[in-house]
Structure formats: C-alpha cells, structure tokens
C-alpha positions in Angstrom: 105.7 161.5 -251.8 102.6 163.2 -252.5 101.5 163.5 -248.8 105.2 165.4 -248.2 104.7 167.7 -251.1 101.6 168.9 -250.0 102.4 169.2 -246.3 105.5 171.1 -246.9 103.5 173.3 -249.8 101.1 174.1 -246.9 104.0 174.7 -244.7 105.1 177.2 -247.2 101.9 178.7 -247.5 101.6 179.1 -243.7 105.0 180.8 -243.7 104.6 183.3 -246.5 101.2 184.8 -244.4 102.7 184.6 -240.9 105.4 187.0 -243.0 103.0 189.1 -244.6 101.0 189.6 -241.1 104.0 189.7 -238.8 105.0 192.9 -241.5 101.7 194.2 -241.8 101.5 194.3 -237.5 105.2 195.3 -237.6 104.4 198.1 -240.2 102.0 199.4 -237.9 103.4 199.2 -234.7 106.2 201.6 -236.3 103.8 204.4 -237.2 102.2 204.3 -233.7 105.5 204.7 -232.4 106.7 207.5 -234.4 103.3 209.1 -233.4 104.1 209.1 -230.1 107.7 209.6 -230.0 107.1 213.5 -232.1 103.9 214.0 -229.9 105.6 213.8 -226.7 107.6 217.1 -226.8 104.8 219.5 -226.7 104.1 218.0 -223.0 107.2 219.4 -221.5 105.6 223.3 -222.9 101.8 222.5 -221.5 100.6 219.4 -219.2 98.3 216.9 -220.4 95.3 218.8 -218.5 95.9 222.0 -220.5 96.2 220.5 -223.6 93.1 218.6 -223.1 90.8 220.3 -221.5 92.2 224.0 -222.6 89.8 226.2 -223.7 92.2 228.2 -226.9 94.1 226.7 -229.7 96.4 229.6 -230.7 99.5 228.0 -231.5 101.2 231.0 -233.2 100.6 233.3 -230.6 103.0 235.0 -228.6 102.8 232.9 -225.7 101.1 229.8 -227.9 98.0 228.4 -226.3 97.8 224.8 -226.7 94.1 223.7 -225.8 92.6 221.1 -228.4 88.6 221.2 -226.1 87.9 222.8 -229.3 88.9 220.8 -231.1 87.2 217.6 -228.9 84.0 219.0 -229.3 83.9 219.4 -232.7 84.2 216.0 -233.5 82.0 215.2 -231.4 79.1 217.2 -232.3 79.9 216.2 -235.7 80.1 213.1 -235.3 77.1 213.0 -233.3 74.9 214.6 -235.7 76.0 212.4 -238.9 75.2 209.8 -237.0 71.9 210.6 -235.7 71.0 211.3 -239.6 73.4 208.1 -241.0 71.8 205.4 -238.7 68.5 205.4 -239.2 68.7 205.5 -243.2 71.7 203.0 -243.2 69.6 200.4 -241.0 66.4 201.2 -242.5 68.2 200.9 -246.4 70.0 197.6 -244.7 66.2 196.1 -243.7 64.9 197.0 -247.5 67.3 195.4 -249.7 67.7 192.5 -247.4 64.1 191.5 -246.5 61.6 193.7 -248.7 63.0 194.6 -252.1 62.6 192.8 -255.8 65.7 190.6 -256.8 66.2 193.2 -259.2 66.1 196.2 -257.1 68.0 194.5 -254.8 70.6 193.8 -257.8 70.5 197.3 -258.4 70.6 199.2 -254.9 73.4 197.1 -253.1 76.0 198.1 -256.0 75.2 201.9 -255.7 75.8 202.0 -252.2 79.0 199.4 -251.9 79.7 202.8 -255.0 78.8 205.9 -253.0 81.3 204.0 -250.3 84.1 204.9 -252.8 83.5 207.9 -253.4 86.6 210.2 -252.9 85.7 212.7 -249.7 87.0 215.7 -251.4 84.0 215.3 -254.1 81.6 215.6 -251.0 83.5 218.0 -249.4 83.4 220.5 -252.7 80.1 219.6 -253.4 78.9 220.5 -249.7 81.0 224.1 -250.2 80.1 225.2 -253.6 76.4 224.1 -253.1 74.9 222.7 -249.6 76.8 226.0 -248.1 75.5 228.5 -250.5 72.0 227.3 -250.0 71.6 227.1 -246.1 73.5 230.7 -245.9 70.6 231.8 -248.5 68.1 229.7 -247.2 68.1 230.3 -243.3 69.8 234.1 -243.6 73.2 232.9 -241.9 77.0 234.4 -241.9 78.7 231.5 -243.3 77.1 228.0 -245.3 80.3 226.2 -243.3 79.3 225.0 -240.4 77.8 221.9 -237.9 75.2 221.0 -239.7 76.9 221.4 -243.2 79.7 219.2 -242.2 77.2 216.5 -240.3 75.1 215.8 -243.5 78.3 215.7 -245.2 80.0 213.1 -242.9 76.4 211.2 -243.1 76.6 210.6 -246.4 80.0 209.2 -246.4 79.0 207.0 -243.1 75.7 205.8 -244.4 77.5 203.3 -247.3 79.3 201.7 -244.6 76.5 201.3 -242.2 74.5 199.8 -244.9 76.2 197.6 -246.4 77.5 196.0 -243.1 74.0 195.9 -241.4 73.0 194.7 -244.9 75.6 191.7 -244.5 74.7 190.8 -241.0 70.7 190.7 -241.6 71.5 188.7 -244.5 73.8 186.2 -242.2 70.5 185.4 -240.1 69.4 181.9 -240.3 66.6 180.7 -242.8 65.3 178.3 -239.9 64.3 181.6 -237.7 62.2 183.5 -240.3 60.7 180.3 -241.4 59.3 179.4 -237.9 58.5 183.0 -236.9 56.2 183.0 -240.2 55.4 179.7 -238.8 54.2 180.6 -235.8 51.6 183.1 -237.3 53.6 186.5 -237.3 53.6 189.2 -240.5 56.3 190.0 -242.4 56.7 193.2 -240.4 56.8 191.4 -236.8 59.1 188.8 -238.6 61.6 191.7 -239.2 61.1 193.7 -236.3 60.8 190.7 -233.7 63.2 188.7 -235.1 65.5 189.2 -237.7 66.4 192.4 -236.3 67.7 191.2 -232.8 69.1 188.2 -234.4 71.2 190.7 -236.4 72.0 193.3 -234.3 75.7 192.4 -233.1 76.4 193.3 -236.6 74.4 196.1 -237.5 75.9 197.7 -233.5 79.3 196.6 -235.4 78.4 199.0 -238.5 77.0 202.0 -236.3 80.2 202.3 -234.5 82.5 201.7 -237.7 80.4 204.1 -239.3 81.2 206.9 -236.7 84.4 205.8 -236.9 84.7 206.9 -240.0 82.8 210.1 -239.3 84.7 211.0 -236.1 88.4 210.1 -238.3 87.6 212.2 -241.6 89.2 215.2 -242.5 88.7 216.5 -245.9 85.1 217.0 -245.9 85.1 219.0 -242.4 88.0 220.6 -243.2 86.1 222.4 -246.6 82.6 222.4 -245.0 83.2 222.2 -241.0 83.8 226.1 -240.9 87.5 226.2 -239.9 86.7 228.0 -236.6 88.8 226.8 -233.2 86.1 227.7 -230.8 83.5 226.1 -228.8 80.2 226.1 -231.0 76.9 228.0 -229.3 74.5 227.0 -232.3 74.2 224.0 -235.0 74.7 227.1 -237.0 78.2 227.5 -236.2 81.4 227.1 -238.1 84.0 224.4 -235.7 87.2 223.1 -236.4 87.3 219.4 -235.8 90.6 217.6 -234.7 91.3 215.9 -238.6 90.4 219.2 -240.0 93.3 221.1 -237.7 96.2 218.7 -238.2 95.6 219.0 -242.4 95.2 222.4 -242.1 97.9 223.3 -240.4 100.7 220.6 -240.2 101.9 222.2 -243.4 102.3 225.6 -242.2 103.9 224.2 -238.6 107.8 224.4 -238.5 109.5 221.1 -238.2 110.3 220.2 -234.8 108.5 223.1 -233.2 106.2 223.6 -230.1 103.4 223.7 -232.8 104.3 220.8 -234.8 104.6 218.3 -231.8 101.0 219.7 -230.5 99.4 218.7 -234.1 101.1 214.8 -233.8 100.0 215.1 -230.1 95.9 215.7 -231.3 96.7 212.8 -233.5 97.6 211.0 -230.6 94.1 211.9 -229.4 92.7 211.2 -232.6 94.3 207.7 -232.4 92.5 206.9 -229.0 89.5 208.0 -229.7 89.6 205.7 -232.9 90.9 203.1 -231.0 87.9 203.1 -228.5 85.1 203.4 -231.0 86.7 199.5 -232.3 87.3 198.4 -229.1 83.7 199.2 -228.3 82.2 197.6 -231.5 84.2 194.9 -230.5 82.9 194.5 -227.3 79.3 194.8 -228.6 79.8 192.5 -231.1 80.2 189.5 -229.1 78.1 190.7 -226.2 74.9 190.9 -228.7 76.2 187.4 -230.1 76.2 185.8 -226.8 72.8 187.4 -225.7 71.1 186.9 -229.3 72.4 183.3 -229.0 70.9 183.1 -225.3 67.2 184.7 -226.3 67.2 182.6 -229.6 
C-alpha cells in the first residue's frame, strides 16, 4: 500500500512540473509570437535590407526613414567595450575568491558581488548621468558626458557580477584530484591555476562571458540615460549612440498604436530577440565544446 502511495505521489509530482513547464514554454512561445505578428507590418513600408542595413532612423519624418544600422552598431560597440573592461575583472575576481583569498574574505567578497548583481539598472544609470557624465565632459573638455564610453563602464559594471559569479562557480566545480596532482607533480600555485584549473574551467567561465554580454547587449535603462540618445553612426568613443534597448523605451511610448512607427520598434525587438538568442546558442555551443575538449586534454 505504501509502494502505491508513493508511486502515484511521485506520479503527482511529475505531473504538477510537466504543467508548470509546459506553461512556462507555452507562456513564452505566446510573447515570441505576438512579437512577431505586430513586427511584421512595418516590412510591407521598407524591405528587410532597408531596415537593416539603412543608414537613418527618422521615423517621424515626412517620408519616415526606417534604418536601425544605427541602432546595430551601437549595441555593439557598447557591448564590445563593457566587455573588454567586464572580462578580465570578472575572471580575474572569479580566480581570487576561488583559489587565492582567506575563508573570510572569501565569505565576504562572494556576497557583495552575487549584491551588486541586484542592483536595479536605473541606480547605475543615474549614477553614470549625474556623476561619471559630468566628470568626463569636465575632465577631457567634451560636448556631452553621454556617450560610448559612459555607457560601456556602465554596462561593465552590471555585467561583471554575472561574469563572476558564474566563472566563480565553475572554477570552483573543478575536481580536487586535478590541483592535488598538478601540486603533485612539482608546479606553483600560479602554474596550478593558470595550467590547470583554468582550462579545466573554462566551458563555464566562456558560458559566463557570453551571458554576461548578453546582458550587456539586452539592457536598456542604463544606455538609454548614459548612451547619448543620438541615432547616428559613432566616429569617436567620445560619441553619444542610441542603442537598439535604448530606442524601443524611448520611443514606444510616443509611437501611435498600430502605426508604421510602432510596428518598426517591435520589428528592432525582433532583432533584439535574435541577437539574444545567438549570444545563448553560442554559449551553448561553447559550453559543451570546452567540456568535451577539457575532458579529452584532462
């Protein structure tokens, strides 16, 4: 009697979470399609070509001009920046707590960072307009504090949590059987880290790189107060850009319902939503690619 109450509790059990995921995919699958259902529209005005690759985003002009290039470039020049700054500290912070630090700084470091992960964006974002901006335009005599550079340092901060505590997770998740014969073997500390625990580790820590620009590429409040707000291709670091995020916050509330120019902001999500897609599909991929070769070398 027993065995049956347990099987059909587990049965139970099985059922509720197939329910709960089946919603959760279902859910999901819904918003994807209303994405794409308002975004198509704006493709009978301009072809795919000319919204991708046009060179002006006037959407209120008289004729409109639908070209989110812009837009593309901005997040990735953003994006591209805040990492370049985010990765090395995130990795490097990742290596310290797990390998070199005290138990008690390591008690102490871990939790501020899992914190500064939580920290709501627009708190960056104001804090990267009322004071970063202020002191770059004093510092290095520019027009505007708003711009690349601004907006990169911004996004780093947000990204470097994440890549930390991640790469922190999967350096941790190396086997006490590897350091043990590398220090076995003769190596230092260093070489123990560099040589081994590193490469072990890095399907995870290439997991947390590209979530961590995931986030960069996907966030809109802090570029949207810091990025500049400008719609144009950028000539300098020093130059205010509009990044895709940034445009659909700033101006789907403004956009009439069901016009040319709301369609084209649910279409850049659509881009958004790619571009998204690819930067998991690709830490996927790398993921188990590093597995199986760390597994191989190992």
């Amino acid at each position: 009697m027993s065995f049956m109450s347990r099987t059909l509790k587990e049965t139970i059990i099985r059922n509720v979470l197939f329910v709960f995921a089946f919603v959760s995919i279902l859910i999901l699958g819904l918003i994807v399609l209303f994405l794409f259902q308002e975004a198509f529209p704006i493709f009978k005005v301009t072809s795919v070509t000319d919204f991708l690759f046009g060179q002006e985003w006037y959407p209120t002009y008289d004729p409109p001009e639908f070209g989110i290039w812009p837009l593309i470039v901005a997040s990735f020049i953003v994006t591209f920046f805040s990492t370049l700054i985010a990765v090395p500290i995130g990795v490097l912070s990742a290596v310290y707590i797990s390998e070199i630090a005290p138990p008690l700084v390591k008690e102490t470091l871990k939790p501020v960072i899992e914190l500064l992960a939580g920290l709501p964006s627009v708190v960056l974002g104001f804090f990267g307009m009322v004071v970063v901006a202020p002191w770059m335009q004093e510092t290095f005599d520019l027009p505007t504090g708003l711009n690349i550079v601004n907006a990169s340092f911004m996004l780093a901060i947000m990204a470097i949590p994440t890549i930390s505590s991640i790469s922190e997770d999967a350096l941790y998740s190396v086997p006490r059987e590897f350091k043990e014969a590398s220090y076995a073997l003769g190596a230092t500390k260093f070489e123990t880290i560099a040589r081994v625990i590193i490469p072990a580790a890095l399907s995870g820590i290439s997991t947390a790189v590209i979530l961590g620009m995931a986030r960069a590429i996907g966030e809109t409040m802090v570029v949207l107060m810091v990025a500049g707000g400008a719609a144009a291709i950028p000539e300098s670091l020093f130059d205010a850009v509009r990044p895709m995020p940034a445009s659909i916050a700033a101006e789907m509330g403004e956009a009439p319902f069901g016009s040319n120019h709301y369609h084209a902001l649910f279409a850049t999500g659509v881009v958004l939503f790619f571009l998204t897609l690819a930067f998991n599909l690709v830490a996927d991929y790398i993921s188990h690619k590093f597995k199986e070769v760390g597994s191989a070398t190992l």
